[in-house]
C-alpha positions as a Markdown table, in Angstrom:
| # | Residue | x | y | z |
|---|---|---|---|---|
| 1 | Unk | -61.8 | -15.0 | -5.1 |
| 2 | Unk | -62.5 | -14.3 | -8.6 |
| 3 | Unk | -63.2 | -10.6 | -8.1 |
| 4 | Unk | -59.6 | -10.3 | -6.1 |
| 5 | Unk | -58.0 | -12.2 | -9.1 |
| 6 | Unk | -59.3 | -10.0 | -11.9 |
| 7 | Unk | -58.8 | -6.8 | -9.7 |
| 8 | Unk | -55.0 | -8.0 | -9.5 |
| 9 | Unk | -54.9 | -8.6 | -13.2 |
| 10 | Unk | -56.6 | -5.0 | -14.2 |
| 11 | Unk | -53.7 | -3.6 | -11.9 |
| 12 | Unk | -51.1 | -5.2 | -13.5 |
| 13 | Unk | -52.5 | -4.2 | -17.3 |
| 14 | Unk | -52.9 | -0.7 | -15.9 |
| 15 | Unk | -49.1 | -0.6 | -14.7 |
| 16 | Unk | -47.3 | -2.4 | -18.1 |
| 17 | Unk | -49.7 | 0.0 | -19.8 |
| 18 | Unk | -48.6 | 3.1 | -18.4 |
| 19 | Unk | -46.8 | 5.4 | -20.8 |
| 20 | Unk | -42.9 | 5.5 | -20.6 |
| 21 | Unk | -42.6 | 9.2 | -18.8 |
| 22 | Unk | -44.6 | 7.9 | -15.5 |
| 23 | Unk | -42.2 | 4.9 | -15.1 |
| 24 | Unk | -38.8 | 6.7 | -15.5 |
| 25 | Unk | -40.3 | 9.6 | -13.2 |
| 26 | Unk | -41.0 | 6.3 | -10.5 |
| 27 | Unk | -37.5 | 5.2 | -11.6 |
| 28 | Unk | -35.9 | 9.0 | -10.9 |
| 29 | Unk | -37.9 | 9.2 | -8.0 |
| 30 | Unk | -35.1 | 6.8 | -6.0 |
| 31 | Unk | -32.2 | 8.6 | -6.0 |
| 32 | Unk | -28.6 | 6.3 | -6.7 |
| 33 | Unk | -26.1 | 7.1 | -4.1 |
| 34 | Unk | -22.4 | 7.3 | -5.6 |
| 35 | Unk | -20.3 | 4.8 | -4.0 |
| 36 | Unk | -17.2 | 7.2 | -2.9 |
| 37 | Unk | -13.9 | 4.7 | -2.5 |
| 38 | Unk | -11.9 | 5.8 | 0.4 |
| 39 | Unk | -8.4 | 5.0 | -0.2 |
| 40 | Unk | -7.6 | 5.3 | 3.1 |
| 41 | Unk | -8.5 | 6.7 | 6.7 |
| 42 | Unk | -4.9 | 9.1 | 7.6 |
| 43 | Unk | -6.0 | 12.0 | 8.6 |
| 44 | Unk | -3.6 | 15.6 | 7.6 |
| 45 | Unk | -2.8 | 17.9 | 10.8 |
| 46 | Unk | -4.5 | 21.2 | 10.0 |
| 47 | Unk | -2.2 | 22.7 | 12.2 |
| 48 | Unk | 1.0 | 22.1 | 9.8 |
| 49 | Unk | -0.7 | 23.6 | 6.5 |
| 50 | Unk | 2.0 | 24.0 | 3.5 |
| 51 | Unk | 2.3 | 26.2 | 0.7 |
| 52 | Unk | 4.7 | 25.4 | -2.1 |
| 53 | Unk | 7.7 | 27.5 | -2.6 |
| 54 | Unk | 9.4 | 28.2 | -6.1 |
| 55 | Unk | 12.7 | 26.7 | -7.0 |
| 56 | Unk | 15.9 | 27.9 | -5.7 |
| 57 | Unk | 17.3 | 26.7 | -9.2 |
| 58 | Unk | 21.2 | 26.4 | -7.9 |
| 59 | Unk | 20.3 | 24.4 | -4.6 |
| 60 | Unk | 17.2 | 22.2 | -6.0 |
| 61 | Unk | 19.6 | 21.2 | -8.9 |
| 62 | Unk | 22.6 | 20.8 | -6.9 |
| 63 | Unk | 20.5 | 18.4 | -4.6 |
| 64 | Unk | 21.1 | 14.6 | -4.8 |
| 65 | Unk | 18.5 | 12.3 | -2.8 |
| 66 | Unk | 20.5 | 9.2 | -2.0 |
| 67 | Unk | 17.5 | 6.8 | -0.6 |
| 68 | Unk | 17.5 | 5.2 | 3.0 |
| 69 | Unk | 15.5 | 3.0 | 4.8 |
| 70 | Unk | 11.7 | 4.5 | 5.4 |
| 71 | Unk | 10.4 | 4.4 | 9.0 |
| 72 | Unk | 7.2 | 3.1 | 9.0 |
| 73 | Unk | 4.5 | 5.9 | 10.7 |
| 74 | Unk | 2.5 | 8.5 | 10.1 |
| 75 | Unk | 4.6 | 11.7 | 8.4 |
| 76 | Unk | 2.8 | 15.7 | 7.8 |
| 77 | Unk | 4.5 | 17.7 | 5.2 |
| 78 | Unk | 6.8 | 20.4 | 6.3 |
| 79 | Unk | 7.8 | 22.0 | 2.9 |
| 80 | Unk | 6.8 | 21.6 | -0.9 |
| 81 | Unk | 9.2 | 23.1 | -3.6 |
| 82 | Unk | 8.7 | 23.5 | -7.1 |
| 83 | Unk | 10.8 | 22.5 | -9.3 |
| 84 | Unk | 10.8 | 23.4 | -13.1 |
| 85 | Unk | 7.3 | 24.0 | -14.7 |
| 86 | Unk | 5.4 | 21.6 | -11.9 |
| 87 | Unk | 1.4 | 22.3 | -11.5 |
| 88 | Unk | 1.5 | 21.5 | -7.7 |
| 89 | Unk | -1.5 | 23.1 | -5.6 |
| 90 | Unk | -2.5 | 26.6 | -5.0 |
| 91 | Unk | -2.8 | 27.7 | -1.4 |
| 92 | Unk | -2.1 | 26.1 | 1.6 |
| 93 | Unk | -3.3 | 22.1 | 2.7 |
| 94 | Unk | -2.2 | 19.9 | 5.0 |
| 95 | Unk | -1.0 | 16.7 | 3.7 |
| 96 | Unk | 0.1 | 13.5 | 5.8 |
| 97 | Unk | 1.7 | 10.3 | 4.5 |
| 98 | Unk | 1.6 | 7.5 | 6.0 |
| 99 | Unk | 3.8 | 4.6 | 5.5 |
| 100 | Unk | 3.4 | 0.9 | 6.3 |
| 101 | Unk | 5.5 | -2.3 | 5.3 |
| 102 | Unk | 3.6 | -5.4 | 4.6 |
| 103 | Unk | 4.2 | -8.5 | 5.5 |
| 104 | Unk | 6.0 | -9.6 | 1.7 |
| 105 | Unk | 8.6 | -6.7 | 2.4 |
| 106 | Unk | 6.6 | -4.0 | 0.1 |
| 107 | Unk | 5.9 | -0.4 | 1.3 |
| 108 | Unk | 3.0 | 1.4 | 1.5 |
| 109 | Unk | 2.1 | 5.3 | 1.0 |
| 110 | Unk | -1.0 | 6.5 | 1.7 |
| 111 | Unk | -2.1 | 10.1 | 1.1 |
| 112 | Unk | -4.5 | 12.3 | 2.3 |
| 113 | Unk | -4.4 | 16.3 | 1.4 |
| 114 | Unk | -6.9 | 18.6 | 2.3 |
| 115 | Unk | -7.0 | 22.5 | 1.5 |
| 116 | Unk | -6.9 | 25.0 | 3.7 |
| 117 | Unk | -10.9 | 26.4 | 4.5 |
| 118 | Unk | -12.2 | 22.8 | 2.6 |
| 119 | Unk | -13.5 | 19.8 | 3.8 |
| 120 | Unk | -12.7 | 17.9 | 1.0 |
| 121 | Unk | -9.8 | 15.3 | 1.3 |
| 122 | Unk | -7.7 | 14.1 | -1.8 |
| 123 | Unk | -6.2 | 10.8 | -1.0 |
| 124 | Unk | -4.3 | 8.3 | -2.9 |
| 125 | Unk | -2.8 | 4.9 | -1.8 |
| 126 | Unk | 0.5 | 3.6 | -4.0 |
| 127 | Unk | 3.4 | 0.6 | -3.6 |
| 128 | Unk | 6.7 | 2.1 | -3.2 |
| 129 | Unk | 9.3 | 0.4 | -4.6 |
| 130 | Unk | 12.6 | 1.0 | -3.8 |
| 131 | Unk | 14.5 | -1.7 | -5.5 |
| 132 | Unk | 16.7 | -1.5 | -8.2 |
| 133 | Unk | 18.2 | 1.6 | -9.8 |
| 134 | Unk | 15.0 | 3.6 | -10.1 |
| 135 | Unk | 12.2 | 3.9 | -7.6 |
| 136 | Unk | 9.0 | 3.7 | -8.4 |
| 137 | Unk | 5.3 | 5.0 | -6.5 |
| 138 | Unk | 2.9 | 2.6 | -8.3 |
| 139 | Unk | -0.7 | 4.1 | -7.5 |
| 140 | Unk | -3.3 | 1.3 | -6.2 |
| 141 | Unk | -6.2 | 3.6 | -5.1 |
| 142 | Unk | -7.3 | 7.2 | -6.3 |
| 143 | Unk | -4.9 | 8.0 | -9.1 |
| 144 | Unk | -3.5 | 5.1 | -11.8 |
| 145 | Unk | 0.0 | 4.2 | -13.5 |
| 146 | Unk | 3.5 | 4.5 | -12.0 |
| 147 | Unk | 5.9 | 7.5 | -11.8 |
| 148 | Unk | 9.5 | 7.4 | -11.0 |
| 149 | Unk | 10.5 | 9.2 | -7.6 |
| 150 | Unk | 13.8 | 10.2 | -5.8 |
| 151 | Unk | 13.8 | 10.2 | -2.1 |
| 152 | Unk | 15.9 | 10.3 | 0.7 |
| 153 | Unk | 15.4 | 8.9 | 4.0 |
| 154 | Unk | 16.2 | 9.5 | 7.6 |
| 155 | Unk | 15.2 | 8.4 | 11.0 |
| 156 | Unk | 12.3 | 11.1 | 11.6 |
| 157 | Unk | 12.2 | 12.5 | 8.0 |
| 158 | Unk | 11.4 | 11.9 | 4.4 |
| 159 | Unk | 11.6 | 13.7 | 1.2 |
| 160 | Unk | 10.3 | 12.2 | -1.7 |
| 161 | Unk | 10.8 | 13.8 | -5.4 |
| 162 | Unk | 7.7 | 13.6 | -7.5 |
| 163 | Unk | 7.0 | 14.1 | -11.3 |
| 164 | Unk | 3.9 | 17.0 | -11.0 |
| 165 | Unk | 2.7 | 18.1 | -14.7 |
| 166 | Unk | 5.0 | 18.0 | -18.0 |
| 167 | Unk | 8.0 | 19.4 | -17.6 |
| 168 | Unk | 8.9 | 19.6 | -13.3 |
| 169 | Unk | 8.1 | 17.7 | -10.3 |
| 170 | Unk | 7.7 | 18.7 | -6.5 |
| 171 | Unk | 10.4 | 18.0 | -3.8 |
| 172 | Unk | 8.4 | 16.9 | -0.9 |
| 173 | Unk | 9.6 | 17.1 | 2.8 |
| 174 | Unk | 8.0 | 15.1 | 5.5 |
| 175 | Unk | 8.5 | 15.0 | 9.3 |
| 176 | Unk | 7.5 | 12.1 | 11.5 |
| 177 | Unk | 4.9 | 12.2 | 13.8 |
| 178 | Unk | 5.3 | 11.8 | 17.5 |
C-alpha cells in the first residue's frame, strides 16, 4: 500500500511541476466548440432568389404604405428596391419571413436569408409592433436595437420598409406561401 501511495504522490508532484507550455498545450489539445444561436428554423425557397433593384426615385417617393392586418405564415421575398444610399446585399439570396402572433397579441418576424451558391444562412428574429403612430421591428435574436418600418399589408402579401445603412432603407416585398 505504501508503495501505491507514494507512486500516486510522485505523479501528482511530477504533474504540478510541469512547466507552463506542456499544460496549456494539454489545455489546447481539447478544442472549444462555438455555441452558434439559431434564431430560428424557416427555411428561404432557393427557387425564388432576389436581387435588389435601384430606386425608381418618382414611384418609390410617391409610394405611401398604409399598414394592414399581417397574415400569419410563412412569406419568400419577391422584390427588394433600394431606396436612397441603402447598403442592402450583393447578388441574389433567397429570403423567407415568417410571421407568428403570440398568444399576448405581439407579432413575430423571423428571418432567414441565404445567398445564392452559399450555404450560409443569416437569420434574425424581431417583435413587430404595429401600434401607435410609428411601427417598430425590435430585434430579439441575431441583430440588436429597434428601427422604425413602414409596411403595408394584404391578404397574401407584405411589404415592409426597412432603414439599410445611413442615409436609405430597402422596400421589401413578400408573397405568402401556399
Amino acid at each position: 500500500m505504501r508503495p501505491l501511495l507514494l507512486s500516486a504522490a510522485f505523479a501528482a508532484l511530477l504533474l504540478a511541476c510541469s512547466p507552463p507550455a506542456e499544460r496549456e498545450a494539454q489545455t489546447q489539445q481539447t478544442p472549444q466548440t462555438p455555441q452558434v444561436q439559431a434564431c430560428n428554423n424557416v427555411a428561404p425557397n432557393m427557387g425564388r432568389l432576389v436581387r435588389i433593384e435601384e430606386q425608381m426615385a418618382v414611384a418609390a417617393a410617391a409610394s405611401d404604405l398604409r399598414g394592414g392586418a399581417i397574415a400569419p405564415g410563412v412569406y419568400d421575398l419577391t422584390r427588394a428596391v433600394r431606396i436612397g444610399e441603402a447598403t442592402g446585399w450583393r447578388g441574389e439570396r433567397a429570403v423567407a419571413l415568417e410571421v407568428t402572433e403570440g398568444v399576448d397579441g405581439g407579432t413575430t418576424f423571423d428571418w432567414a436569408s441565404t445567398p445564392s451558391g452559399s450555404g450560409e444562412t443569416d437569420r434574425w428574429t424581431a417583435t413587430f409592433n404595429d401600434s401607435g403612430a410609428h411601427p417598430t421591428i425590435s430585434y430579439t435574436c441575431g441583430r440588436m436595437g429597434d428601427v422604425a418600418a413602414e409596411f403595408t399589408a394584404q391578404r397574401d402579401a407584405l411589404t415592409l420598409r426597412i432603414p439599410d445603412g445611413a442615409n436609405g432603407s430597402l422596400q421589401l416585398e413578400f408573397a405568402r406561401r401556399s
